[in-house]
N, C-alpha and C positions, 0 to 999 in steps of 0.2 A: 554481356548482360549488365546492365545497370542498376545499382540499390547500395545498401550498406552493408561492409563487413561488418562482423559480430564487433570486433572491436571500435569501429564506430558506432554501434548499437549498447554499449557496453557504456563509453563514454555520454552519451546522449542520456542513457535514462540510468544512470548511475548506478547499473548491477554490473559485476561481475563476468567475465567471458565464463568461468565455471558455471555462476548462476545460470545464466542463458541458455547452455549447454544441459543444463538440466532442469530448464523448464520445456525443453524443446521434449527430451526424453520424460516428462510427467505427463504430456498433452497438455501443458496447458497452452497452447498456441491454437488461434483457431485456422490457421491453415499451415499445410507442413512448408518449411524454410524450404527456398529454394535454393538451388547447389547451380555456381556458376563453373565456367570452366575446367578448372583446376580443381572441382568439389569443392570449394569451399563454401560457406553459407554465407546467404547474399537475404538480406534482408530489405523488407520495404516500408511504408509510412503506415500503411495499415497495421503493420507488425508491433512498429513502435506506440503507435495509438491503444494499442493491445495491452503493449506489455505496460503503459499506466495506469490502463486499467489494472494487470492483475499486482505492480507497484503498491496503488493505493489501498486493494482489498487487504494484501497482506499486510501493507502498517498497520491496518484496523483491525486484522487480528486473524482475519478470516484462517482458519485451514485450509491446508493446500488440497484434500479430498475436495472441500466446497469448490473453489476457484477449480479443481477440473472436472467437477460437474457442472458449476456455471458454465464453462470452457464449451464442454459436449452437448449442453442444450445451444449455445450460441453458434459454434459450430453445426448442428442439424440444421439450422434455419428456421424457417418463421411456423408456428404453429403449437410451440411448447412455452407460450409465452405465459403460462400459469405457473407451471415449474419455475422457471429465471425469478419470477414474482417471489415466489415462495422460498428459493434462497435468498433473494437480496432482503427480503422481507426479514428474515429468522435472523442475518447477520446484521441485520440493522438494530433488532432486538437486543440482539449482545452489545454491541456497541451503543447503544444505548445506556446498556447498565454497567458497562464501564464505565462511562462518559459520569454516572451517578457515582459508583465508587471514587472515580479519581476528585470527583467535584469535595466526596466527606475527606479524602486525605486531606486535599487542597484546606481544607478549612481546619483541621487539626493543625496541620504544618503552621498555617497563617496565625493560630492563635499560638502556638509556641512559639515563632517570630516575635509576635506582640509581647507576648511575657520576658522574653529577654530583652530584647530593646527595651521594657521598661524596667528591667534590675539596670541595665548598663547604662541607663539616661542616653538609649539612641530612637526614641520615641520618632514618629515622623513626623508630628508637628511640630516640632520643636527643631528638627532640622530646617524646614519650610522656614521659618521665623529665623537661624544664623543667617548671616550677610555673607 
Protein backbone atom coordinates (compact mmCIF):
# COMPACT_ATOMS: atom_id res chain seq x y z
CA UNK A 1 0.00 0.00 0.00
CA UNK A 2 1.28 3.26 -1.04
CA UNK A 3 1.08 6.84 0.81
CA UNK A 4 2.74 8.44 3.72
CA UNK A 5 3.75 7.36 7.19
CA UNK A 6 2.53 9.63 9.97
CA UNK A 7 6.12 10.51 10.30
CA UNK A 8 6.35 11.86 6.81
CA UNK A 9 3.03 13.55 7.34
CA UNK A 10 4.48 15.04 10.56
CA UNK A 11 7.48 16.29 8.86
CA UNK A 12 5.47 17.78 5.76
CA UNK A 13 2.96 19.97 7.58
CA UNK A 14 5.00 20.63 10.58
CA UNK A 15 2.69 18.88 13.51
CA UNK A 16 3.83 16.60 15.72
CA UNK A 17 3.28 12.51 15.32
CA UNK A 18 1.33 13.03 18.82
CA UNK A 19 -0.54 15.95 17.36
CA UNK A 20 -1.60 13.81 14.40
CA UNK A 21 -2.45 11.05 16.56
CA UNK A 22 -4.89 12.99 18.10
CA UNK A 23 -6.37 14.77 15.69
CA UNK A 24 -7.15 11.35 14.03
CA UNK A 25 -8.77 10.46 17.60
CA UNK A 26 -10.87 14.21 17.83
CA UNK A 27 -12.42 13.44 14.01
CA UNK A 28 -10.92 16.04 12.83
CA UNK A 29 -9.91 14.06 9.72
CA UNK A 30 -12.40 13.83 6.96
CA UNK A 31 -11.88 10.35 6.19
CA UNK A 32 -10.47 7.62 8.56
CA UNK A 33 -6.34 6.86 8.10
CA UNK A 34 -5.81 3.94 6.49
CA UNK A 35 -3.70 1.12 8.09
CA UNK A 36 -1.18 -0.56 5.70
CA UNK A 37 0.27 -3.82 6.34
CA UNK A 38 1.84 -3.92 9.50
CA UNK A 39 -1.16 -1.39 11.00
CA UNK A 40 0.42 1.24 10.73
CA UNK A 41 -1.17 4.66 9.35
CA UNK A 42 -0.55 5.32 5.89
CA UNK A 43 -1.64 8.50 4.82
CA UNK A 44 -2.59 10.38 1.57
CA UNK A 45 -2.40 14.01 -0.37
CA UNK A 46 -5.97 14.56 0.44
CA UNK A 47 -5.01 14.03 4.13
CA UNK A 48 -2.31 16.38 3.87
CA UNK A 49 -4.54 19.05 1.98
CA UNK A 50 -6.81 18.50 5.08
CA UNK A 51 -4.62 18.75 7.70
CA UNK A 52 -3.69 22.66 6.13
CA UNK A 53 -6.55 23.27 6.35
CA UNK A 54 -7.21 22.41 9.85
CA UNK A 55 -3.24 23.94 10.41
CA UNK A 56 -4.48 27.27 9.29
CA UNK A 57 -7.89 27.37 11.28
CA UNK A 58 -6.14 26.71 14.25
CA UNK A 59 -3.38 29.46 13.94
CA UNK A 60 -6.41 31.69 13.70
CA UNK A 61 -7.68 30.65 16.53
CA UNK A 62 -10.48 28.54 15.72
CA UNK A 63 -11.59 25.84 18.42
CA UNK A 64 -11.10 22.51 17.99
CA UNK A 65 -15.14 21.92 18.76
CA UNK A 66 -15.39 24.32 15.47
CA UNK A 67 -12.85 22.53 13.21
CA UNK A 68 -14.70 19.14 14.17
CA UNK A 69 -17.81 20.31 13.33
CA UNK A 70 -16.55 21.98 10.23
CA UNK A 71 -14.64 18.37 9.85
CA UNK A 72 -18.38 16.58 10.15
CA UNK A 73 -20.37 19.01 7.82
CA UNK A 74 -17.29 18.42 5.34
CA UNK A 75 -17.14 14.94 5.97
CA UNK A 76 -21.39 14.26 5.25
CA UNK A 77 -20.94 15.74 1.80
CA UNK A 78 -22.65 18.16 -0.26
CA UNK A 79 -25.96 19.64 0.99
CA UNK A 80 -25.00 21.32 4.38
CA UNK A 81 -23.32 23.95 2.81
CA UNK A 82 -25.25 26.63 4.91
CA UNK A 83 -23.92 25.32 8.16
CA UNK A 84 -19.81 25.30 6.66
CA UNK A 85 -20.99 29.04 5.79
CA UNK A 86 -21.98 29.84 9.00
CA UNK A 87 -18.90 28.47 10.77
CA UNK A 88 -16.41 29.93 8.54
CA UNK A 89 -18.53 33.00 8.53
CA UNK A 90 -18.59 33.35 12.87
CA UNK A 91 -14.79 32.41 12.74
CA UNK A 92 -13.92 34.98 10.36
CA UNK A 93 -15.87 37.27 12.56
CA UNK A 94 -13.49 36.57 15.45
CA UNK A 95 -10.58 36.86 13.49
CA UNK A 96 -11.56 39.79 12.31
CA UNK A 97 -11.66 41.56 15.66
CA UNK A 98 -8.50 40.14 16.61
CA UNK A 99 -6.91 41.25 13.44
CA UNK A 100 -8.58 44.96 15.12
CA UNK A 101 -7.18 44.32 18.57
CA UNK A 102 -3.84 43.34 17.52
CA UNK A 103 -3.78 46.44 14.77
CA UNK A 104 -4.51 48.95 18.45
CA UNK A 105 -1.60 47.00 20.28
CA UNK A 106 0.44 47.36 17.20
CA UNK A 107 0.00 51.10 17.23
CA UNK A 108 0.59 51.56 21.18
CA UNK A 109 3.72 49.45 20.81
CA UNK A 110 4.87 51.68 17.63
CA UNK A 111 4.29 54.81 19.57
CA UNK A 112 6.41 53.63 22.49
CA UNK A 113 9.06 52.60 19.97
CA UNK A 114 8.75 56.34 18.74
CA UNK A 115 8.96 57.81 22.22
CA UNK A 116 12.24 56.06 22.96
CA UNK A 117 14.04 56.35 20.05
CA UNK A 118 13.32 59.90 20.58
CA UNK A 119 14.74 60.24 24.27
CA UNK A 120 17.92 58.01 22.92
CA UNK A 121 18.35 60.24 19.51
CA UNK A 122 17.54 56.64 17.57
CA UNK A 123 14.83 58.43 15.68
CA UNK A 124 14.58 56.91 12.03
CA UNK A 125 15.05 59.69 10.07
CA UNK A 126 17.94 60.48 11.35
CA UNK A 127 19.29 57.09 10.91
CA UNK A 128 18.23 57.29 6.94
CA UNK A 129 20.41 60.56 6.83
CA UNK A 130 23.99 58.63 8.83
CA UNK A 131 26.32 57.29 6.00
Amino acid sequence: MSGLSIGQVAERTGLSVHTLRFYEREGLLTQPVRRGVAGHRVYDEDDIGWLDVCIRLRASGMPLTDIRRYTELVRAGQGNEVERLEVLRAHRERVLAQMHDLDECLKLITEKVAVYEGRLGLRDDLRECAP
